[in-house]
Backbone as XML, in Angstrom:
<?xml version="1.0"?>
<chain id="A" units="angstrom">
  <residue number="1" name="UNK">
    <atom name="N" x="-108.426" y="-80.982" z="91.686"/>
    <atom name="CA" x="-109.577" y="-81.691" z="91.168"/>
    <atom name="C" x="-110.715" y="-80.731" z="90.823"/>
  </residue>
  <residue number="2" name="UNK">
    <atom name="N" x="-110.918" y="-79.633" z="91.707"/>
    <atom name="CA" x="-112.293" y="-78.959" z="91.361"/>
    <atom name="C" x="-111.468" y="-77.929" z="90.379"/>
  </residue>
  <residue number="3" name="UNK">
    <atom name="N" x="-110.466" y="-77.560" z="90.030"/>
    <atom name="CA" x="-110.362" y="-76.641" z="88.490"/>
    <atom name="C" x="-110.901" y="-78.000" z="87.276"/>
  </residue>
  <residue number="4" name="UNK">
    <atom name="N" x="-110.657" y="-78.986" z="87.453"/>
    <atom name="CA" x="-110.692" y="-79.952" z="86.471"/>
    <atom name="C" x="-112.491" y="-80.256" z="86.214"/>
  </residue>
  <residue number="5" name="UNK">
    <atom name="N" x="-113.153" y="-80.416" z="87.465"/>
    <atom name="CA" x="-114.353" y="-80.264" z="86.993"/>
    <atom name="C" x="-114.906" y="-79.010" z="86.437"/>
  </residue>
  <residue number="6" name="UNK">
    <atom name="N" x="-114.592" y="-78.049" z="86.880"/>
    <atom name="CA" x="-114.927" y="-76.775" z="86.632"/>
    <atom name="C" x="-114.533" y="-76.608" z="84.842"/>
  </residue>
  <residue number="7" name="UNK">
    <atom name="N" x="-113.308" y="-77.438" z="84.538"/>
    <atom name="CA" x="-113.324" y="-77.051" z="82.748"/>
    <atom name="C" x="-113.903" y="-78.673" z="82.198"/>
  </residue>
  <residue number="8" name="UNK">
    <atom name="N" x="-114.145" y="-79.600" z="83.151"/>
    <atom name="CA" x="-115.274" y="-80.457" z="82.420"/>
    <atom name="C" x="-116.559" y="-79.438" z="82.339"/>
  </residue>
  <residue number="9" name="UNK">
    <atom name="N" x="-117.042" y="-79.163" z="82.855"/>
    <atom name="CA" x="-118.331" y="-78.282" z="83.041"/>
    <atom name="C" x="-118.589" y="-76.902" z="81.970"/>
  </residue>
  <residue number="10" name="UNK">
    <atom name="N" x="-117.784" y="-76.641" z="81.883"/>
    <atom name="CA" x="-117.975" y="-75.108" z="81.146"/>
    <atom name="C" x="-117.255" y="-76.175" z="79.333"/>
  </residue>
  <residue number="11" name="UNK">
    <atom name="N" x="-116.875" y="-76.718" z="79.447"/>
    <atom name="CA" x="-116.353" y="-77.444" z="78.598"/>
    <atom name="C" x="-118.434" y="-77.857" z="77.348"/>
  </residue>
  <residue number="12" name="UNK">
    <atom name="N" x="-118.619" y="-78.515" z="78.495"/>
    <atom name="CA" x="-119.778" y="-78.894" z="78.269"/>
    <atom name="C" x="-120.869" y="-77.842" z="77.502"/>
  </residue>
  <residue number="13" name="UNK">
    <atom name="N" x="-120.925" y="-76.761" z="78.641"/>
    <atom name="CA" x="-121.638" y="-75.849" z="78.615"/>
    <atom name="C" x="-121.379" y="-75.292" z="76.657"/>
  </residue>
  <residue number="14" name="UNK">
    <atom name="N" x="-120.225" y="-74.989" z="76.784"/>
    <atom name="CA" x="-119.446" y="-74.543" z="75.368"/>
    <atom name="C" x="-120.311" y="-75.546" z="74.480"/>
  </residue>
  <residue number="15" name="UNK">
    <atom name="N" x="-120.133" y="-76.580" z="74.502"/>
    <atom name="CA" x="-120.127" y="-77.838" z="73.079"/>
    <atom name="C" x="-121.963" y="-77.356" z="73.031"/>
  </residue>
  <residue number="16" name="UNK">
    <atom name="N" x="-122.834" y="-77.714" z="74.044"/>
    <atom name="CA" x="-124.260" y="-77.156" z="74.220"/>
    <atom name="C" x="-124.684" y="-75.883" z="73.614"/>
  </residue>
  <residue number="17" name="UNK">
    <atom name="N" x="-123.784" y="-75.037" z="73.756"/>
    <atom name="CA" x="-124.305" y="-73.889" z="73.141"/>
    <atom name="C" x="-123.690" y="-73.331" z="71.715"/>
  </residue>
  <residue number="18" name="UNK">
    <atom name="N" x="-122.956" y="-74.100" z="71.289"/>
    <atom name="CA" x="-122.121" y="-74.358" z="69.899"/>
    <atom name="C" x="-122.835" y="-75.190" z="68.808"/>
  </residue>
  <residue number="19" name="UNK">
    <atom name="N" x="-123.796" y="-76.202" z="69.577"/>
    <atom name="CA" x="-124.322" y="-76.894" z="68.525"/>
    <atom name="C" x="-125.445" y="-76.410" z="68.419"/>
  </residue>
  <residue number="20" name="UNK">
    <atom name="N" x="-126.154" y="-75.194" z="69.582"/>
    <atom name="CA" x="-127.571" y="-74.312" z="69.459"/>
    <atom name="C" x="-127.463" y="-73.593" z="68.447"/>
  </residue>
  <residue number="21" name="UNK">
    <atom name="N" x="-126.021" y="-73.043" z="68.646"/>
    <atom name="CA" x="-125.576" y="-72.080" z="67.435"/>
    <atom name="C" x="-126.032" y="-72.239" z="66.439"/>
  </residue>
  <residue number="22" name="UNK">
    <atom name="N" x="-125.213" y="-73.748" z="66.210"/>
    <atom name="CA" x="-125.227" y="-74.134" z="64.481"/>
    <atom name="C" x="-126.265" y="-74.890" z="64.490"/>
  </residue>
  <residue number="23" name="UNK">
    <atom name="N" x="-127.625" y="-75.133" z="64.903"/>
    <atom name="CA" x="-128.571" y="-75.142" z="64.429"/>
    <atom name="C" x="-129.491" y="-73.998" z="63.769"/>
  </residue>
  <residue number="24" name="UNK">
    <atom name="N" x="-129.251" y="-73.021" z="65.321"/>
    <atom name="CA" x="-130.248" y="-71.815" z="64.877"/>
    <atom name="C" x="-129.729" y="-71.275" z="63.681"/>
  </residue>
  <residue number="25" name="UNK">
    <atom name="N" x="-128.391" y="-71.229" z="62.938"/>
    <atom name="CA" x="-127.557" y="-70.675" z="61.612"/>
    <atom name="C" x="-128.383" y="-71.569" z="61.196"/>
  </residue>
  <residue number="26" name="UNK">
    <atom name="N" x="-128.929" y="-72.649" z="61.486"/>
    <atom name="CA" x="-129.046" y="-73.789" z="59.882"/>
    <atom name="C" x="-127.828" y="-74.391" z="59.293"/>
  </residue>
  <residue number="27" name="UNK">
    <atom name="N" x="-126.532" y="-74.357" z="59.830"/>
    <atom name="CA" x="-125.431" y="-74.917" z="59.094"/>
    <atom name="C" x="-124.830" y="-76.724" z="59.824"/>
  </residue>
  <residue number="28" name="UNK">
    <atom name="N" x="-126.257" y="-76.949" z="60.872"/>
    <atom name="CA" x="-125.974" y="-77.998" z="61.414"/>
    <atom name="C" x="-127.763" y="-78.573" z="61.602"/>
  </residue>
  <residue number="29" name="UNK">
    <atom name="N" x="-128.374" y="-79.911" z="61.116"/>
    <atom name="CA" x="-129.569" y="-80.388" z="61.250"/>
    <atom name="C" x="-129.694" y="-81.254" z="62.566"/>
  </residue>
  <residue number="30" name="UNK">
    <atom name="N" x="-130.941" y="-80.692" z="63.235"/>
    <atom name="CA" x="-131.235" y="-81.469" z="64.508"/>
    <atom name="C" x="-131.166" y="-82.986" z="64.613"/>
  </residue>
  <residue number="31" name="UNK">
    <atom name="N" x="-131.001" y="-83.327" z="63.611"/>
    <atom name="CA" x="-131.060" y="-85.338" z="63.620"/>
    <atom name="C" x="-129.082" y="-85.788" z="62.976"/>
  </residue>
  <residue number="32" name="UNK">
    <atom name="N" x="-128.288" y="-84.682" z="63.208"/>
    <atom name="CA" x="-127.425" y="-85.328" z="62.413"/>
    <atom name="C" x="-126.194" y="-85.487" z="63.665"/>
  </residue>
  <residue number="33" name="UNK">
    <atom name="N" x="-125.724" y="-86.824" z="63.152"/>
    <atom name="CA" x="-125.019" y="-87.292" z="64.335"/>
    <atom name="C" x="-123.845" y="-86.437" z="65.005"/>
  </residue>
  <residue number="34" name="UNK">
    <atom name="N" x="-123.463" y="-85.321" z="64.231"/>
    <atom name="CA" x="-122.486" y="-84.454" z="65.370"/>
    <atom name="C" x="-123.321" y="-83.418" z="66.512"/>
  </residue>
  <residue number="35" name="UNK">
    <atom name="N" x="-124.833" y="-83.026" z="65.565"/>
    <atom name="CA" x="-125.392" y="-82.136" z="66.425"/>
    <atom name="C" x="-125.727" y="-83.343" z="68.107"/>
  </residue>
  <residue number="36" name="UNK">
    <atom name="N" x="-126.005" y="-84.825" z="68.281"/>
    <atom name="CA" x="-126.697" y="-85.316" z="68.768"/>
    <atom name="C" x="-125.252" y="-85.618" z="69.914"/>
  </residue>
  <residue number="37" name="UNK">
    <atom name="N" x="-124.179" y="-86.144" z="68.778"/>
    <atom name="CA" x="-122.864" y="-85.936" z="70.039"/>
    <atom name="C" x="-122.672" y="-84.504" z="70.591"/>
  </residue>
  <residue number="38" name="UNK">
    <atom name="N" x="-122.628" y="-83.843" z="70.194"/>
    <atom name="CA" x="-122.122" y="-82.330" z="70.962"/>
    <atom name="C" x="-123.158" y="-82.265" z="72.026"/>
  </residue>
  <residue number="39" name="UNK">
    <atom name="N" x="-124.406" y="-82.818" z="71.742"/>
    <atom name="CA" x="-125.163" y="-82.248" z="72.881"/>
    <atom name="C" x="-125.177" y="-83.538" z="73.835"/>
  </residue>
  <residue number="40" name="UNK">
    <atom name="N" x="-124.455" y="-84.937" z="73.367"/>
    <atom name="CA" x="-124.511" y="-86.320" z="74.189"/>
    <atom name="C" x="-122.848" y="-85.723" z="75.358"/>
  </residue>
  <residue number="41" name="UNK">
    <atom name="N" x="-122.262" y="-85.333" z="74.884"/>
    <atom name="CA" x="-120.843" y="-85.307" z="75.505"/>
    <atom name="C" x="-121.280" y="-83.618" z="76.154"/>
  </residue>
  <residue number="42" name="UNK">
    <atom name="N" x="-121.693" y="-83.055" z="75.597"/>
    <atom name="CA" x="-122.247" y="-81.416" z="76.230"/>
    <atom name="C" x="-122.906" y="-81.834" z="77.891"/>
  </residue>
  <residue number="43" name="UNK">
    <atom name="N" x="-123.719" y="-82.588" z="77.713"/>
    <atom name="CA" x="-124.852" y="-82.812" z="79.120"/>
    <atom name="C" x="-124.345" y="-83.504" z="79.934"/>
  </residue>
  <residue number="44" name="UNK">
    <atom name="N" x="-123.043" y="-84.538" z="79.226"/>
    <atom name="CA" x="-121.965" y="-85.676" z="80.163"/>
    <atom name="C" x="-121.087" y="-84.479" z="81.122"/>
  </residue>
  <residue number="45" name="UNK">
    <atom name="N" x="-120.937" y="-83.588" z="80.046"/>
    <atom name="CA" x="-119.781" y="-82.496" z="81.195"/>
    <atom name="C" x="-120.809" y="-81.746" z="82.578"/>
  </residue>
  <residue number="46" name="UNK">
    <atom name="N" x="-121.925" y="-81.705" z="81.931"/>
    <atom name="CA" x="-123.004" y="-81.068" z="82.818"/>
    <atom name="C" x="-123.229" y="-81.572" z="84.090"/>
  </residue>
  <residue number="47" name="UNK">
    <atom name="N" x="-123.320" y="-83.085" z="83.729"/>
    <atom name="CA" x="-123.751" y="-83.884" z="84.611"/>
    <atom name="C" x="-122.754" y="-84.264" z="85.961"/>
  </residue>
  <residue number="48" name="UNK">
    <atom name="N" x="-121.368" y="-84.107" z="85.204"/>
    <atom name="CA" x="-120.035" y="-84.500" z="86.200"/>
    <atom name="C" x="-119.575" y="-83.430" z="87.078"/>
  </residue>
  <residue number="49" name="UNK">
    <atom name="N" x="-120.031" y="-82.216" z="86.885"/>
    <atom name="CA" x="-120.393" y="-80.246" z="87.090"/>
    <atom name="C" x="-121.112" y="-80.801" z="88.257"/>
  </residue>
  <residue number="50" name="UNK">
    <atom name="N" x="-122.704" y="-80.698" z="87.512"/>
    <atom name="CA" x="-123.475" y="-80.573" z="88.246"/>
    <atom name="C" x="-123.627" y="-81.408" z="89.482"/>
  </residue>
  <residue number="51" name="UNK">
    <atom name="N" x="-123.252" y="-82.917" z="89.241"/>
    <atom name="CA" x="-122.869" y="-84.290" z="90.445"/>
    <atom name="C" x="-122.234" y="-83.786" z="91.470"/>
  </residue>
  <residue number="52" name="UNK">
    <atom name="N" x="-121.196" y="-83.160" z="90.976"/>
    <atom name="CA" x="-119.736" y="-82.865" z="91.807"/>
    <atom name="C" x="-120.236" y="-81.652" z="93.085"/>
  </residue>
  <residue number="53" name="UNK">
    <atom name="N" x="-121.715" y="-80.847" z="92.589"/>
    <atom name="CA" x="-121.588" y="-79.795" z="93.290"/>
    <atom name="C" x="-123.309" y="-80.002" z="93.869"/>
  </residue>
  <residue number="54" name="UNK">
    <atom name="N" x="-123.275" y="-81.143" z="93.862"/>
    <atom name="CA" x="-124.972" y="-81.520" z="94.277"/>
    <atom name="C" x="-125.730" y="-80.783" z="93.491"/>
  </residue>
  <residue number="55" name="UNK">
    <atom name="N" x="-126.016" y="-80.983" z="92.990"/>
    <atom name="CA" x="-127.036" y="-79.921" z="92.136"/>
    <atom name="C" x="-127.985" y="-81.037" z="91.339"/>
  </residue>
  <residue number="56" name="UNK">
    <atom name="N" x="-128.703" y="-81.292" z="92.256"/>
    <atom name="CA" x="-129.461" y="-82.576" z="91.405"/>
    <atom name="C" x="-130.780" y="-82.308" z="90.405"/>
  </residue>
  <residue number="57" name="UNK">
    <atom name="N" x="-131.093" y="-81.159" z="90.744"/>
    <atom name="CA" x="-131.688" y="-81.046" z="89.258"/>
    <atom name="C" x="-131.482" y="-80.547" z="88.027"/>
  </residue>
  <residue number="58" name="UNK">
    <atom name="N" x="-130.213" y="-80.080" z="88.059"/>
    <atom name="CA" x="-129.291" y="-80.199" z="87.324"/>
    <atom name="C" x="-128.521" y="-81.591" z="86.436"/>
  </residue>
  <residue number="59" name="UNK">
    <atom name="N" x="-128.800" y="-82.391" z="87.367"/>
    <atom name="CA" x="-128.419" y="-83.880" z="87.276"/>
    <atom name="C" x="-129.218" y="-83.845" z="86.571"/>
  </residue>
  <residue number="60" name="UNK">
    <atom name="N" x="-130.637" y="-84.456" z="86.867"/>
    <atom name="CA" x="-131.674" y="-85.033" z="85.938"/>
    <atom name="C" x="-131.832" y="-84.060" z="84.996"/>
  </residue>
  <residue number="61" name="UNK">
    <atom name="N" x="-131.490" y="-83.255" z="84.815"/>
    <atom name="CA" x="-131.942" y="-82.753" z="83.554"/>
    <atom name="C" x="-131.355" y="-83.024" z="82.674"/>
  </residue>
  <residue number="62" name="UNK">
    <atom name="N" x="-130.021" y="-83.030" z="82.865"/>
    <atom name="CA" x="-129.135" y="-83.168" z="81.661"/>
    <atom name="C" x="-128.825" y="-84.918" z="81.555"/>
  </residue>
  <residue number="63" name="UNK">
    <atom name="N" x="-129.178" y="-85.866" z="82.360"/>
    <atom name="CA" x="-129.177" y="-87.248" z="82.321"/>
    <atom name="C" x="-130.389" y="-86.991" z="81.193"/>
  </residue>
  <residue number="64" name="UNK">
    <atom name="N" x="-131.641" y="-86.856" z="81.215"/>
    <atom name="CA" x="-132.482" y="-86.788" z="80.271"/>
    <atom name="C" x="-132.167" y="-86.220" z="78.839"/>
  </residue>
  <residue number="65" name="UNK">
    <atom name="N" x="-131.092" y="-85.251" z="78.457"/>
    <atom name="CA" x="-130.809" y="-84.239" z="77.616"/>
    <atom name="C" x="-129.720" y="-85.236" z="76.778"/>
  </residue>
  <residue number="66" name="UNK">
    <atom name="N" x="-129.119" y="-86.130" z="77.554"/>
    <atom name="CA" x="-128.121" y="-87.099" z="77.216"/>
    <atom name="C" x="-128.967" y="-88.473" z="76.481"/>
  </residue>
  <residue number="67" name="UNK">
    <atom name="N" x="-129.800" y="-88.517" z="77.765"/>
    <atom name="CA" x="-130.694" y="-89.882" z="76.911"/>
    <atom name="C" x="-131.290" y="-89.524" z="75.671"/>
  </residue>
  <residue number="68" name="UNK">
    <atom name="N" x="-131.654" y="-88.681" z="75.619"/>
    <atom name="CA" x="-132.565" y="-88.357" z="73.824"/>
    <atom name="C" x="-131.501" y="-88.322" z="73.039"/>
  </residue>
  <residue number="69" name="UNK">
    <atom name="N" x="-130.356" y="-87.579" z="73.526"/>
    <atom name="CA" x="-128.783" y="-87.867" z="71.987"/>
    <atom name="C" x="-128.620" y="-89.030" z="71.736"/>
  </residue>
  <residue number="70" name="UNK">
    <atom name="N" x="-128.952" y="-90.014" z="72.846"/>
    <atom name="CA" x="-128.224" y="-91.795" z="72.725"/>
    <atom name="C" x="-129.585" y="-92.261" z="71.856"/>
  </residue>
  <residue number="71" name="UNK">
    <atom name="N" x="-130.784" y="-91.882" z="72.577"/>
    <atom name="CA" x="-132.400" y="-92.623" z="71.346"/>
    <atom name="C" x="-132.099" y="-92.360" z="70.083"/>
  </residue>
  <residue number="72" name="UNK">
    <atom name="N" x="-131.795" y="-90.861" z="69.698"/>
    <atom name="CA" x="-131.855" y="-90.308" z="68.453"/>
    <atom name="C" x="-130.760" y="-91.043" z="68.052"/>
  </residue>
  <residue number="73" name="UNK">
    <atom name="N" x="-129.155" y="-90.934" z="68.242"/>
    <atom name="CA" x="-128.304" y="-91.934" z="67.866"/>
    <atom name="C" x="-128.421" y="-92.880" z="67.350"/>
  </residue>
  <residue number="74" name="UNK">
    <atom name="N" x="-128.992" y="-94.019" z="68.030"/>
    <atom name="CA" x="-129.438" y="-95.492" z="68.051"/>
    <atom name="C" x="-130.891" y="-95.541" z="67.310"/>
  </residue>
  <residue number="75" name="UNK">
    <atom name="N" x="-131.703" y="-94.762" z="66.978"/>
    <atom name="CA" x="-132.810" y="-94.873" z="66.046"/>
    <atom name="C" x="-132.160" y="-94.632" z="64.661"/>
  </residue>
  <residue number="76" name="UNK">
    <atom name="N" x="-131.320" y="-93.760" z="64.397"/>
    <atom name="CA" x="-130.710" y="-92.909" z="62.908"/>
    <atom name="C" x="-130.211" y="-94.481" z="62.611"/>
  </residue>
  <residue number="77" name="UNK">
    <atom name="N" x="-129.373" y="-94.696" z="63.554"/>
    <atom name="CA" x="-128.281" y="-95.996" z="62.674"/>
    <atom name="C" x="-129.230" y="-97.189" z="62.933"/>
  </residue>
  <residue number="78" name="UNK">
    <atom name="N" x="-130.682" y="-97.412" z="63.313"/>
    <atom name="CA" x="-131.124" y="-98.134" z="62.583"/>
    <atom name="C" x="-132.032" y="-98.109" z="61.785"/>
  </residue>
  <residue number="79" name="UNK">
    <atom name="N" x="-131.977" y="-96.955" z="61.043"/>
    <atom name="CA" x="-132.958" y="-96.718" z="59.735"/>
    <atom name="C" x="-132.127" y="-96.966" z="58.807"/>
  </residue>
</chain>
């Protein structure tokens, strides 16, 4: 079980710093719905990491990092 969180977690970590990437390139825009999943499913791996190993401010951070992908989400598709 803990190798399995351990590649949920770094899993995460990856998708988080993949979509920093392709912003800071410019080949991905901060409002567009893959940058907002990579970083909604990025902070989910964080969170199941960070849960698993108490790390609770770790928790809230990335519970918060998750909630702004789901606002931004749910605001885009209703404009």
């Amino acid at each position: 079980m803990n190798v399995w969180i351990e590649v949920i977690g770094w899993s995460g970590a990856l998708l988080i710093i993949v979509a920093y990437g392709l912003i800071s390139a410019g080949r991905l825009d901060a409002r567009s719905p893959l940058y907002q999943v990579m970083n909604i499913v990025g902070a989910a791996g964080f969170i199941v990491n960070s849960g698993w190993n108490g790390a609770l401010p770790s928790v809230g951070l990335n519970v918060v990092w998750l909630c702004i992908g789901v606002f931004t989400l749910l605001r885009r598709a209703r404009q």
